[in-house]
C-alpha positions as CSV (number, residue, x, y, z in Angstrom):
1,X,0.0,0.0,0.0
2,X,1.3,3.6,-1.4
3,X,2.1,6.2,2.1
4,X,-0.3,8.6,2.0
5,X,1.3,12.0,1.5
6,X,0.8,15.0,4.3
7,X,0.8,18.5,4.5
8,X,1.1,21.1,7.4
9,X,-1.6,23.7,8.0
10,X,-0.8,26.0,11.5
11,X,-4.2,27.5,12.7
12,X,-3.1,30.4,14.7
13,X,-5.6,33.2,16.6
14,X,-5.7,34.6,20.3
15,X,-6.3,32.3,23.3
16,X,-9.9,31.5,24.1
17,X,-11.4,31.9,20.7
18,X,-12.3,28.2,19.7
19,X,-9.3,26.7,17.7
20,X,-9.5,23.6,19.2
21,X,-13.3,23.4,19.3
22,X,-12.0,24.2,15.4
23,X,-9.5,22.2,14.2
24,X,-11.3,19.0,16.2
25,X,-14.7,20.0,14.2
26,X,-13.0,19.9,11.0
27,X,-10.7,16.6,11.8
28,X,-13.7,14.9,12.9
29,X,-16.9,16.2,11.8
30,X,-18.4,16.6,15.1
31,X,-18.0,18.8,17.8
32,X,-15.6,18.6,20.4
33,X,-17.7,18.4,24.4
34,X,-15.2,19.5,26.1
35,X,-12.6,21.9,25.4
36,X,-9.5,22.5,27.2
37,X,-6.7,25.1,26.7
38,X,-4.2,24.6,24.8
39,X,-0.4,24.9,26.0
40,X,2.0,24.7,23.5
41,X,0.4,22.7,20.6
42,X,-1.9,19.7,19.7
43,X,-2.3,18.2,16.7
44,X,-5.3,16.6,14.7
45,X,-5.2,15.2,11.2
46,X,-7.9,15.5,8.4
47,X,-7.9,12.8,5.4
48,X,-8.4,15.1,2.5
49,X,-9.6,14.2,-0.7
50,X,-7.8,16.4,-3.0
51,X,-9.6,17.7,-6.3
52,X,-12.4,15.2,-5.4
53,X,-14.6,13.7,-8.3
54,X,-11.6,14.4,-11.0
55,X,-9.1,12.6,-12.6
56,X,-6.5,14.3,-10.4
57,X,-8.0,13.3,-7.4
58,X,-6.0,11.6,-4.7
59,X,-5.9,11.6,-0.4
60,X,-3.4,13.3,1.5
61,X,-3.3,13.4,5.3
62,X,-4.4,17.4,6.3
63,X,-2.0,18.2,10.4
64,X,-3.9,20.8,11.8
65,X,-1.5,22.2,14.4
66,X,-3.4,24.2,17.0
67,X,-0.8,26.3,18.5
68,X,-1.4,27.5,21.9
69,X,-2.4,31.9,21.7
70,X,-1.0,32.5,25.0
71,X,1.1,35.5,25.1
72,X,3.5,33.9,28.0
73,X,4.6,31.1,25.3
74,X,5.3,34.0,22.3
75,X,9.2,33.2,22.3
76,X,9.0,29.6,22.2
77,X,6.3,29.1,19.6
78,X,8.2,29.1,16.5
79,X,9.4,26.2,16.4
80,X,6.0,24.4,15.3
81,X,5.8,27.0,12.6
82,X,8.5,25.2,10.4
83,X,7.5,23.9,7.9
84,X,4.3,25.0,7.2
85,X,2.1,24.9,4.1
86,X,-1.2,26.3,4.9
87,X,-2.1,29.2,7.9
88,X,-5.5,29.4,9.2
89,X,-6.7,32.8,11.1
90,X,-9.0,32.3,13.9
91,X,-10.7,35.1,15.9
92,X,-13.8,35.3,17.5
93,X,-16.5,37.2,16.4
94,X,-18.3,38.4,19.5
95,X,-14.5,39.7,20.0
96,X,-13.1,42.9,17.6
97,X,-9.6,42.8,20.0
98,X,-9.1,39.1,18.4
99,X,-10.0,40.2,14.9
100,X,-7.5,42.9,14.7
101,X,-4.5,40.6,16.5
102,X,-4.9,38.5,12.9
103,X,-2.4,40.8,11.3
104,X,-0.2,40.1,14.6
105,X,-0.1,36.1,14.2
106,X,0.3,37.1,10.9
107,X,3.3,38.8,11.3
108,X,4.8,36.2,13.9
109,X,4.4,33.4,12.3
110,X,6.3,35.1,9.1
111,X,9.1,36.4,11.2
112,X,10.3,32.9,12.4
113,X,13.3,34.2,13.8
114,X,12.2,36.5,15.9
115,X,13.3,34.8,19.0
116,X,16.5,35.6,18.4
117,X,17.8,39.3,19.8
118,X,19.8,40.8,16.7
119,X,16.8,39.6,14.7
120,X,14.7,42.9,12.9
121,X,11.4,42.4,12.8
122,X,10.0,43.1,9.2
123,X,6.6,44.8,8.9
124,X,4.3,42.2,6.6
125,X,2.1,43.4,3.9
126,X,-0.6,41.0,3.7
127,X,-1.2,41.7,0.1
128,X,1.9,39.7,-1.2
129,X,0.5,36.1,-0.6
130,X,-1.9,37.0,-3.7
131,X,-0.8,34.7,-6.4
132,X,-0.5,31.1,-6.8
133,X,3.1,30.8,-5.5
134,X,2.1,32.6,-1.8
135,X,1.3,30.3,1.5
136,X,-2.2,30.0,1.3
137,X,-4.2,31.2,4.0
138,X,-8.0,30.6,5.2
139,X,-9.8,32.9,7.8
140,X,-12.4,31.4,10.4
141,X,-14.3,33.2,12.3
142,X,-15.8,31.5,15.5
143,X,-18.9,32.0,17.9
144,X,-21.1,32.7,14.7
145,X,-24.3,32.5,16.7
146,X,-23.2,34.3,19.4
147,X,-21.9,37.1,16.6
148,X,-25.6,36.8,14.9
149,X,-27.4,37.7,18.2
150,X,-25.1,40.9,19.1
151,X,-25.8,42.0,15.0
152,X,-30.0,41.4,16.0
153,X,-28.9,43.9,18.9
154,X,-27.0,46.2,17.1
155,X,-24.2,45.8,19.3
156,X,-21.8,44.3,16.4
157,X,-21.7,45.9,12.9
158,X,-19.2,44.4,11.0
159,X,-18.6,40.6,10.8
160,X,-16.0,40.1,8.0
161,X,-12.1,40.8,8.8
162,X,-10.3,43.3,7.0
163,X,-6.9,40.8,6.8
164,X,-9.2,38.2,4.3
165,X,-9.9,41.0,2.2
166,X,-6.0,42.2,2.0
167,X,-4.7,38.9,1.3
168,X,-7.2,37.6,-1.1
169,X,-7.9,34.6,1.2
170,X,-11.4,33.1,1.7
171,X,-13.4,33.5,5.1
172,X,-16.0,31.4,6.5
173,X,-18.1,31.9,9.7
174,X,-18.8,29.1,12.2
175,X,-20.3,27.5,15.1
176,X,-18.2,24.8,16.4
177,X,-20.7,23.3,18.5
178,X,-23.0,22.1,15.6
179,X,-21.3,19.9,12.8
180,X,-23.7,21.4,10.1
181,X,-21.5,24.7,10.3
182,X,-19.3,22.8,8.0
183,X,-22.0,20.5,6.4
184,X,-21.0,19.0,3.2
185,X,-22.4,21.2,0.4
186,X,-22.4,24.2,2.7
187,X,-20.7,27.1,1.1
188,X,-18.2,26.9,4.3
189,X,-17.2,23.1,3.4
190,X,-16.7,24.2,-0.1
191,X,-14.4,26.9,0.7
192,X,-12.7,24.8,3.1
193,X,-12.3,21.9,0.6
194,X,-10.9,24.7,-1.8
195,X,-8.3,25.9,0.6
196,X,-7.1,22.6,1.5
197,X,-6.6,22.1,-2.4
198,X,-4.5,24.8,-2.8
199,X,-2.2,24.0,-0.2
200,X,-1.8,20.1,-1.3
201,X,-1.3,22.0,-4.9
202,X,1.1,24.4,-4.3
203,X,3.2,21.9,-1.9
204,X,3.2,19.3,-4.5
205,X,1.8,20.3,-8.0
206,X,2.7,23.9,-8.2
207,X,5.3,24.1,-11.5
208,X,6.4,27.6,-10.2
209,X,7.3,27.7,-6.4
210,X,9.3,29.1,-3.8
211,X,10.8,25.3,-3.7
212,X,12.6,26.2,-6.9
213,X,12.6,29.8,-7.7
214,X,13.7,32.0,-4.3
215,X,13.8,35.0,-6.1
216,X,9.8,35.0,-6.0
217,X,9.6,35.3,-2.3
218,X,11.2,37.4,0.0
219,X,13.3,34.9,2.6
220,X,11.3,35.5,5.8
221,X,8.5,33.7,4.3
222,X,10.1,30.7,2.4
223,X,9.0,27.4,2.5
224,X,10.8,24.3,3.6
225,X,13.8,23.7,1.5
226,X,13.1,19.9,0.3
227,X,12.8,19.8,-3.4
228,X,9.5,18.8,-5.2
229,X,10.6,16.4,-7.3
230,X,11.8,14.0,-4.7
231,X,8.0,13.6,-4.1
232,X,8.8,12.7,-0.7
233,X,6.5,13.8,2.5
234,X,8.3,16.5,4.3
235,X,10.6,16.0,7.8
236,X,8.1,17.6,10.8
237,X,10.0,19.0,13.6
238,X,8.2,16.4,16.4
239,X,5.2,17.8,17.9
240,X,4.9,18.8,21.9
241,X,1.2,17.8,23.2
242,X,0.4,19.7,25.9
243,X,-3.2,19.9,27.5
244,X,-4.6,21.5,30.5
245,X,-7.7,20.3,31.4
């Protein structure tokens, strides 16, 4: 039997605003009872049928690594950040604060050196992961019927983050307590389906890539250095569960 290939999405966002209620939802189609925090990172796996119903369709192995949004852990959290393939934005949308920190996790998780002192920190434009050679990145907002009950009260205006709009990424509102939230046939499955696809394509499939052709990319944002054509699976850094309860 042929090993099934992986990829490496990160799902970064704030502490408290549902990525493990998330990334368990979307690993295992139902929701997750009981929640705890997360310190450090955990780790759940999707099996992802890529391009699904073509004759390019084949199953990789999705890691969803939920990394821990605590600020106390800031200077030890890059190393789950390399390699990554994918980034998913999570904020909560009964929170603004969380929504506006996006362009924060952003920036971190970009600036993979930034632990060390004589490291400058460069500013990050969203706007240059548009294009087919850029990380992909999905943005999931959390809460959703919390978010719909403030909007029947006035009390919250705008739902959408500006950060989806500046990178040209897809965004998708959720309730992690009910599975239909990502339903299949939903427009929030299909966009998650789609973003999935992208980064499966541009890890393996993409002709032009950062892999191949640095000068496309500046280097705080480049992508593991093992060649496509090897069409090997990539070498994860080992992954640190830690739960508190």
């Amino acid at each position: 039997m042929a090993a099934i290939e992986k990829v490496k999405v990160v799902v970064l966002g704030d502490s408290g605003v549902g990525k493990t209620s998330l990334t368990y939802l979307i690993a295992h189609n139902k929701p997750l009872i009981s929640p705890g925090w997360t310190v450090g990172c955990s780790v759940e796996v999707k099996l992802h049928r890529f391009k699904e119903g073509t004759q390019a369709q084949n199953t990789f192995f999705v890691e969803l690594w939920d990394v821990g949004g605590s600020n106390g852990h800031r200077n030890t959290r890059n190393v789950f950040y390399q390699p990554t393939h994918g980034i998913i934005l999570v904020h909560d949308l009964t929170n603004r604060k969380s929504q506006v920190n996006l362009q924060k996790w952003l920036t971190e998780i970009l600036n993979q050196d930034s632990t060390n002192p004589t490291f400058q920190q460069v500013d990050v434009d969203p706007e240059q992961f548009l294009g087919s050679t850029q990380i992909p990145i999905l943005v999931i907002g959390t809460k959703f019927d919390l978010a719909e009950e403030k909007q029947r009260k006035n009390q919250y205006r705008r739902l959408s983050s500006s950060i989806a709009e500046q990178c040209g990424a897809d965004e998708i509102f959720v309730n992690c307590f009910q599975a239909r939230s990502l339903a299949p046939g939903t427009s929030n499955s299909v966009k998650l389906t789609r973003f999935f696809d992208k980064v499966i394509e541009r890890r393996y499939y993409s002709r032009v890539s950062p892999f191949t052709d640095k000068r496309r990319i500046p280097p705080y944002i480049m992508a593991p250095s093992t060649p496509l054509s090897t069409n090997k699976p990539p070498q994860y850094l080992s992954p640190r569960f830690y739960h508190m309860d």
